[in-house]
C-alpha positions in Angstrom: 50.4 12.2 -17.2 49.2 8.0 -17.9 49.3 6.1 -20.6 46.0 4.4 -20.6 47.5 1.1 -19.6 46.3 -0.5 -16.2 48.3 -1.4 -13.3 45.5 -2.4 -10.9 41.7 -2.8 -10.5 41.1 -1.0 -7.1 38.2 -1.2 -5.0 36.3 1.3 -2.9 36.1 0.7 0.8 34.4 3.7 1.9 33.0 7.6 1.3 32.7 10.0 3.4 31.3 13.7 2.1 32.2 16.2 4.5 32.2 19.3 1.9 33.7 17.4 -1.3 33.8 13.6 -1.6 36.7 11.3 -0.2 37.4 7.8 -1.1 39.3 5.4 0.3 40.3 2.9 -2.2 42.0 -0.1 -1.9 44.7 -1.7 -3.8 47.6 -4.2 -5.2 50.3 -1.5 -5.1 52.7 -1.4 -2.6 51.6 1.5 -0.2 55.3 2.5 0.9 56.1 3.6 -2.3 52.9 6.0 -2.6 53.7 9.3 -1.6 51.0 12.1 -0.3 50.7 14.0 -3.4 51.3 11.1 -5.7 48.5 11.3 -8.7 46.8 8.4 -9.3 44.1 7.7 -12.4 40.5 6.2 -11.1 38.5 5.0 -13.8 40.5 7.9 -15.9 39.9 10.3 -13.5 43.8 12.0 -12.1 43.1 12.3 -7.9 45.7 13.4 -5.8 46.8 11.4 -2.5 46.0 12.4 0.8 46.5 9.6 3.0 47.8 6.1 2.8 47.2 3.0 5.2 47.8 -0.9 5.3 45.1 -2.1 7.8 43.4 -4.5 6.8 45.2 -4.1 3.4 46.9 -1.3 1.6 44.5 1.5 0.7 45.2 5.3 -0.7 42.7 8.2 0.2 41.4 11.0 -2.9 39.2 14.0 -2.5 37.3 14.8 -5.2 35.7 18.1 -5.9 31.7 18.8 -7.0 32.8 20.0 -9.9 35.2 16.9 -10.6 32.1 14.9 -9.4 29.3 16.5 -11.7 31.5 15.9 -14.7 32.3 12.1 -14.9 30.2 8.9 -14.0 31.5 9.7 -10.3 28.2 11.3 -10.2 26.3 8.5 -11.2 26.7 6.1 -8.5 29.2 8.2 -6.0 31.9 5.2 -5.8 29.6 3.2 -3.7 32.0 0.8 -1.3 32.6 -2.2 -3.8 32.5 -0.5 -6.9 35.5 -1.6 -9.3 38.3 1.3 -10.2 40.9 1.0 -12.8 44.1 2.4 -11.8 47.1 3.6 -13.3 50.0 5.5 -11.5 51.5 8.6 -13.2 54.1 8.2 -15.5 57.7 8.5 -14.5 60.9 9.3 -16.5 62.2 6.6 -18.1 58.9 4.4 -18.6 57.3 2.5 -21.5 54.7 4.9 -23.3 53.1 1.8 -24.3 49.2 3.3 -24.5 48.4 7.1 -25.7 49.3 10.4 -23.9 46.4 10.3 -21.3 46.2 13.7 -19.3 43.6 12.0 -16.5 41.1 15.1 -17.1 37.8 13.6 -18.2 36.1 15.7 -20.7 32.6 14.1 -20.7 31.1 10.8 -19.9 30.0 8.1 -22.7 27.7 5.2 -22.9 27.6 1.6 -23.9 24.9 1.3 -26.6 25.6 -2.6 -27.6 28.3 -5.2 -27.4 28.8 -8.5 -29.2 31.5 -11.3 -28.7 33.6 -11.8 -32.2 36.0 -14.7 -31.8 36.7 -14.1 -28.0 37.4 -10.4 -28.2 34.2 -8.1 -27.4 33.0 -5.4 -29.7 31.5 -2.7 -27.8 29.6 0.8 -29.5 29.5 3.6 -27.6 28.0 6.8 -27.7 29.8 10.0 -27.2 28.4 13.2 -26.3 27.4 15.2 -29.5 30.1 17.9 -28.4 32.8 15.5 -28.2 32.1 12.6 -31.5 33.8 15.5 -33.7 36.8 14.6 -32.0 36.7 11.0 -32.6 38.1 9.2 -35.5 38.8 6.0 -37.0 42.4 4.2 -35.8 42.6 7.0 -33.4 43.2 7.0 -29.6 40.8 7.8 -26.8 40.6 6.7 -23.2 37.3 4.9 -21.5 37.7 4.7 -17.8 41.4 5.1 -17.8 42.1 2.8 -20.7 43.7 3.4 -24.1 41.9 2.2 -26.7 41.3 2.2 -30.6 38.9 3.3 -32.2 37.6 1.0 -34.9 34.8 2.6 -36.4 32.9 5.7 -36.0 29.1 6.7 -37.3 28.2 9.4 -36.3 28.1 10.2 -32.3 28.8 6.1 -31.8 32.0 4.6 -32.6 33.3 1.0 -32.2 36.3 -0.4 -30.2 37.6 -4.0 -29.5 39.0 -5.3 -26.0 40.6 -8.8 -25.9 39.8 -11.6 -23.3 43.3 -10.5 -21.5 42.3 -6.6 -21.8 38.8 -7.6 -20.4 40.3 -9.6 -17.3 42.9 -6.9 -16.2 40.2 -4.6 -16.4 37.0 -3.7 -15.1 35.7 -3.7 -18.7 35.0 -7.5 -18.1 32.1 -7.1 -16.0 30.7 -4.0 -18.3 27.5 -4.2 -20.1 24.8 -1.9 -21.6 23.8 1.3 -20.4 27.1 1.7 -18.2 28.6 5.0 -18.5 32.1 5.6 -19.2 34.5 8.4 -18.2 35.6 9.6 -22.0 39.1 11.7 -22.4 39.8 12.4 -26.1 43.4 12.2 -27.7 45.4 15.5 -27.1 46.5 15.4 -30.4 43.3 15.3 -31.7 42.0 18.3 -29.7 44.6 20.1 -31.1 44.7 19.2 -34.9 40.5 20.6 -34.4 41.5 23.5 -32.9 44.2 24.5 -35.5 41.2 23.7 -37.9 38.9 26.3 -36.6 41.8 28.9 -36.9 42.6 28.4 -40.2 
């Protein structure tokens, strides 16, 4: 379980695709303290570790399923080396819930439609898919590559939501721009509250 909140922009050193894919990403975090079988959120995505190294810096191993793959924007580039991850590292007892309940199971993949600067925060509107936009409301939660956001305004299948100059640099969300597509996890709760709506 994640919060939606950050802890490091990671960076993919290399793929390999014997049978499914494996990354080997590097970060900030201090390797010692990552244990095999730690979960770790990539751009929203929860991965399990499966090997750990320091040379030439720290770096964490994932493997990551066709079906994990064919579902998010994994498929749309394949983590070329270089590409930007935002990580967050499971939630222990005892920590801030300072974002959202995020699970780390993407259930589809959104798009950047438009953005515009407002008084040094960025507006960007993105479109859901059309299965998914039910789900989203104003005020509400939802997760964009691993990070918890608000949603400002919806209309139909695009909806609105605000990220700061600090949000932007902690982030890979400062070097987004139009036509990027965005690992999208909806609010628990509001999956829920839908589903009790059908059955009643």
């Amino acid at each position: 379980m994640f919060t939606g909140l950050i802890t490091d922009i990671g960076e993919v050193l290399k793929v390999e695709r014997p049978h499914d894919l494996r990354a080997r990403i590097a970060t900030s975090y201090d390797i010692a303290t990552v244990p095999l079988g730690a979960s770790i959120a990539c751009d929203g995505v929860c991965l399990t570790v499966t090997d750990t190294g320091t040379d030439p810096r720290g770096w964490f191993e994932v493997e990551i399923s066709a079906e994990t793959v064919s579902k998010t924007n994994i498929g749309d580039t394949g983590w070329a080396p270089g590409t930007r991850l935002n990580l967050e590292r499971s939630l222990r007892v005892g920590d801030e819930l300072g974002g959202h309940i995020v699970s780390g199971h993407v259930d589809g993949v959104a798009t950047i439609t438009g953005m515009e600067e407002i008084d040094g925060s960025t507006r960007f509107t993105i479109e859901a898919p059309e299965a998914l936009a039910r789900y989203i409301a104003p005020k509400g939660s939802i997760a964009l590559d691993g990070t918890s956001l608000t949603v400002n305004a919806v209309d139909g299948e695009s909806f609105d939501v605000n990220l700061i100059p600090h949000s932007k640099q902690v982030t890979t969300w400062g070097a987004r721009k139009v036509g990027d597509r965005l690992n999208l996890e909806i609010d628990t709760l509001a999956r829920y509250v839908a589903r009790l709506s059908q059955m009643s």
